[in-house]
N, C-alpha and C positions, 0 to 999 in steps of 0.2 A: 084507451090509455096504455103504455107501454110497459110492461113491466118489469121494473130495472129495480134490481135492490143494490142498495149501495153498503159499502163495507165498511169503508173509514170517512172518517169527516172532520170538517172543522167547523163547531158551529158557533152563527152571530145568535148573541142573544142570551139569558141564563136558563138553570135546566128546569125543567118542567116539574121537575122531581115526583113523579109517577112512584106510586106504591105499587110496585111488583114485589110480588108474594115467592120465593124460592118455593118450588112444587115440592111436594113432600116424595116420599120412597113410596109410596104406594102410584102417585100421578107418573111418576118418571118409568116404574114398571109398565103400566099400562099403555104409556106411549111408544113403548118397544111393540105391540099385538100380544095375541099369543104364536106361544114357541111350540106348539102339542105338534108332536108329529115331524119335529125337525129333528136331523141329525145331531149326536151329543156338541160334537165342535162344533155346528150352526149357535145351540143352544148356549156354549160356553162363551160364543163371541159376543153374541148379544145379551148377556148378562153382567149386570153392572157390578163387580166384586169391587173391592178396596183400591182399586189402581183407577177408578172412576171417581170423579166427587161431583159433589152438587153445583149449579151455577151459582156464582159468589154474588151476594147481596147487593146490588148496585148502589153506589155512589157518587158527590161529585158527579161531574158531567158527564159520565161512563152510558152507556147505549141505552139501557134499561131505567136509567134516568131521566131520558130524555125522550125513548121511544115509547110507547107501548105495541106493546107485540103480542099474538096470541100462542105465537109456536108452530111448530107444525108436526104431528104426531106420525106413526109409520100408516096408519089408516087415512089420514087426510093427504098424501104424500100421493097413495095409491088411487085416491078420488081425485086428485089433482090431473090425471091423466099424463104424467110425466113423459119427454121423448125414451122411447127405447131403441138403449143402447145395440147398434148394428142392426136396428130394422132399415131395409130401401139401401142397404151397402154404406150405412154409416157409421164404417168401424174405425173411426183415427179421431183422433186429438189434435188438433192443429195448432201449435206456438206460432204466432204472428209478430215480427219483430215491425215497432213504427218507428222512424226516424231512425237517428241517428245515434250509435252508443259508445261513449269511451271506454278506454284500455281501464280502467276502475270500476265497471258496473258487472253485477256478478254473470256469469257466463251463463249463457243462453244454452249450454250445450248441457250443463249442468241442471239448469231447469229442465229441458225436456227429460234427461234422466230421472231428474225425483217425479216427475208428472209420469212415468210409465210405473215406475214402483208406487204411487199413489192411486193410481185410478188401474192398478191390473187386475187385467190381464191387455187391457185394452194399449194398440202402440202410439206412440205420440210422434209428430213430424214436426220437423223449424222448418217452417215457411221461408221465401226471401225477403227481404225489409222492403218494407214499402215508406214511400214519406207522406207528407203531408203536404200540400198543395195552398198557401195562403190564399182562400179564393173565398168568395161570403157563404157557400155551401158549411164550412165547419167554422166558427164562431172562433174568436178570440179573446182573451182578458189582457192585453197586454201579452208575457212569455209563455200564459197559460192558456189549453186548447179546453173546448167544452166536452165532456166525457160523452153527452148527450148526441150530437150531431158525430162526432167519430164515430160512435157505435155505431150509426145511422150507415157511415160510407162503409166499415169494416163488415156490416150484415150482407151488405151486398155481396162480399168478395169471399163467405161461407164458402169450402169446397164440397162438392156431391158430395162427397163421403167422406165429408166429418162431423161425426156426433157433435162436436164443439170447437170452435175456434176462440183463440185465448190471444188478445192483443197486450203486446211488450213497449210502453216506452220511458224511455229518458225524460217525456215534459210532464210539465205538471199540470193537472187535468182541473177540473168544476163541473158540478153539474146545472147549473145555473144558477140565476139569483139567488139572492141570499145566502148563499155559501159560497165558504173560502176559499178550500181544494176538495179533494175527492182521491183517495188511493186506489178504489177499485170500485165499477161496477158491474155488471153479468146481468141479461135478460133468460127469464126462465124457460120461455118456449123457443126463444128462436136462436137457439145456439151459438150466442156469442157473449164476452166481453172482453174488458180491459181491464190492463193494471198499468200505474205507475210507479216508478224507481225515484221519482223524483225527490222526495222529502225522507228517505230512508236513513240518513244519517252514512252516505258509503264514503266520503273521506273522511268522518273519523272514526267508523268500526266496521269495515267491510265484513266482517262476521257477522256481526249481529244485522247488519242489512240484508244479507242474505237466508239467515233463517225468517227474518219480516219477510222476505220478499217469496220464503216456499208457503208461508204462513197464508198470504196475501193471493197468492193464486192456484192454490188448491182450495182454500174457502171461498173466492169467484166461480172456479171450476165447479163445485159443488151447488151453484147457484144454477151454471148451466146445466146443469142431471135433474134441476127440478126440485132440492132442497131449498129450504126456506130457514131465515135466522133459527139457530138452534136456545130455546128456552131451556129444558132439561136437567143439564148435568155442564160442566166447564168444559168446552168442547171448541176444535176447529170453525165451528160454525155458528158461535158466538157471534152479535154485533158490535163491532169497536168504535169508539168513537177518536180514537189517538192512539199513537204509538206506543203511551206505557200500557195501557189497556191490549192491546195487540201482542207487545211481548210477555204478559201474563197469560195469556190463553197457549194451552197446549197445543201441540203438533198434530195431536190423532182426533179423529168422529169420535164421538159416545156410541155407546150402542143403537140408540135411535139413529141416527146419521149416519151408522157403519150399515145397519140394516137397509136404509134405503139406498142407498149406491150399489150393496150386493146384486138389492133387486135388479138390477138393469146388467151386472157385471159377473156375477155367480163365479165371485173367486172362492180360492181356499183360503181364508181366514187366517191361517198359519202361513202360507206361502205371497202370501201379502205383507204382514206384518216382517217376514223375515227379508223379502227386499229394501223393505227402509228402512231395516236395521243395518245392514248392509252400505244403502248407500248414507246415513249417514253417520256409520263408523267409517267408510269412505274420509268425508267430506269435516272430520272433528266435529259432531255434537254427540261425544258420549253418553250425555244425559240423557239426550232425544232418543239414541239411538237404545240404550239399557233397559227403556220403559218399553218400545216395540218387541226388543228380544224376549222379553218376561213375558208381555200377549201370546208370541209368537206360542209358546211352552204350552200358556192355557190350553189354546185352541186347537193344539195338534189332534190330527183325526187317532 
């Protein structure tokens, strides 16, 4: 079986309503490992002060309602045998644009920007657009493509030397029966997935679809590194089940989450933090951007 986590969804049916338990401060410490023996700014980054909070109670149809999920802690992360980052000359990022994209969808050029200050030190490349070929190889619903079989054709077209390839498009995806659409999924080992722009709301708030949409493929990307739904703390790596749920979850990893992309990426914690404060005082999210600069502080060596 293949292993595709899926990010956002629409589901048939009502919720399961699953009693998950918010972990308490002692289970979310220990999911970070121990810190003995690291650097003070290692130690500061993966320490959960006041600018961290707990994952919110699930409700409603919300992920944790309807999933059960076990977590994934920094020690099962590392038993996981995760791909490492630039072993076999696999040092890039690959943005893969699919179809076709109008003068209204947020700029590709601008996503591979936030994807090099997100995942640095590592550089990220725009691919050329490929399309999609209506042929019975990749499945149909009508306008919308099956997320499952495209992953299938875009696995193939992985470059030697990219950690991960990141598929961009305009249609609206499924992953098969039973459900409605699909925003985004990502397979863990074999370096790829997708996202869609489709149901982002971009004619009537191109802002706010474009924070969905850094939101949306750096928690994909983060699937590709070998992360798994984040339980923890309110973090990028939450699972969503809808777009209000998605524009609740914060921009940044929690310390669990920050810790295992290190492992593979061994940035400066500070000089991480301060490109996305960057670009996005660039790009107007002064909020997003005021919460990174304040990390940035902690963690300086």
């Amino acid at each position: 079986m293949k292993k595709t986590l899926v990010l956002l969804t629409a589901l048939i049916g009502l919720p399961l309503a699953l009693a998950f338990i918010v972990p308490n401060e002692k289970r979310r410490t220990a999911a970070v490992g121990s810190l003995v023996g690291l650097d003070d700014h290692l130690k500061a980054a993966f320490t959960a002060g006041e600018d961290f909070q707990p994952i919110p109670k699930p409700g409603g149809m919300d992920w944790l309602a309807t999933r059960k999920e076990p977590g994934q802690t920094y020690r099962q992360f590392l038993e996981s045998r995760p791909n490492k980052p630039g072993a076999n000359g696999r040092k890039f990022i690959y943005l893969q644009p699919v179809g076709d994209f109008p003068d209204d969808a947020p700029s590709l050029e601008t996503l591979r920007e936030y994807m090099e200050a997100y995942f640095h030190p590592m550089p990220v490349k725009l691919s050329k657009k490929v399309t999609v070929k209506k042929t019975g190889k990749i499945r149909r619903r009508g306008e919308q493509i099956n997320s499952t079989d495209l992953l299938d054709a875009l696995q193939k077209r992985v470059p030697h030397d990219a950690h991960v390839m990141m598929g961009v498009t305009m249609a609206d995806l499924y992953p098969g029966d039973g459900w409605n659409f699909v925003f985004g999924v990502a397979r863990l080992k074999k370096r790829c997935g997708v996202f869609s722009f489709a149901r982002y709301g971009i004619k009537e708030d191109k802002k706010k679809a474009l924070l969905r949409a850094l939101k949306v493929i750096s928690h994909e990307t983060g699937h590709a590194f070998g992360i798994k739904h984040c339980i923890h703390h309110h973090c990028l790596m939450n699972g969503s089940n809808s777009l209000p749920e998605t524009d609740r979850a914060p921009l940044h990893f929690c310390p669990v989450c920050l810790r295992k992309i290190h492992w593979g990426l061994k940035f400066d914690p500070s000089t991480r933090y301060q490109k996305l404060e960057e670009f996005l005082i660039k790009n107007d999210f002064p909020g997003e951007a005021k919460w990174f600069g304040e990390r940035a502080k902690v963690t300086e060596k």
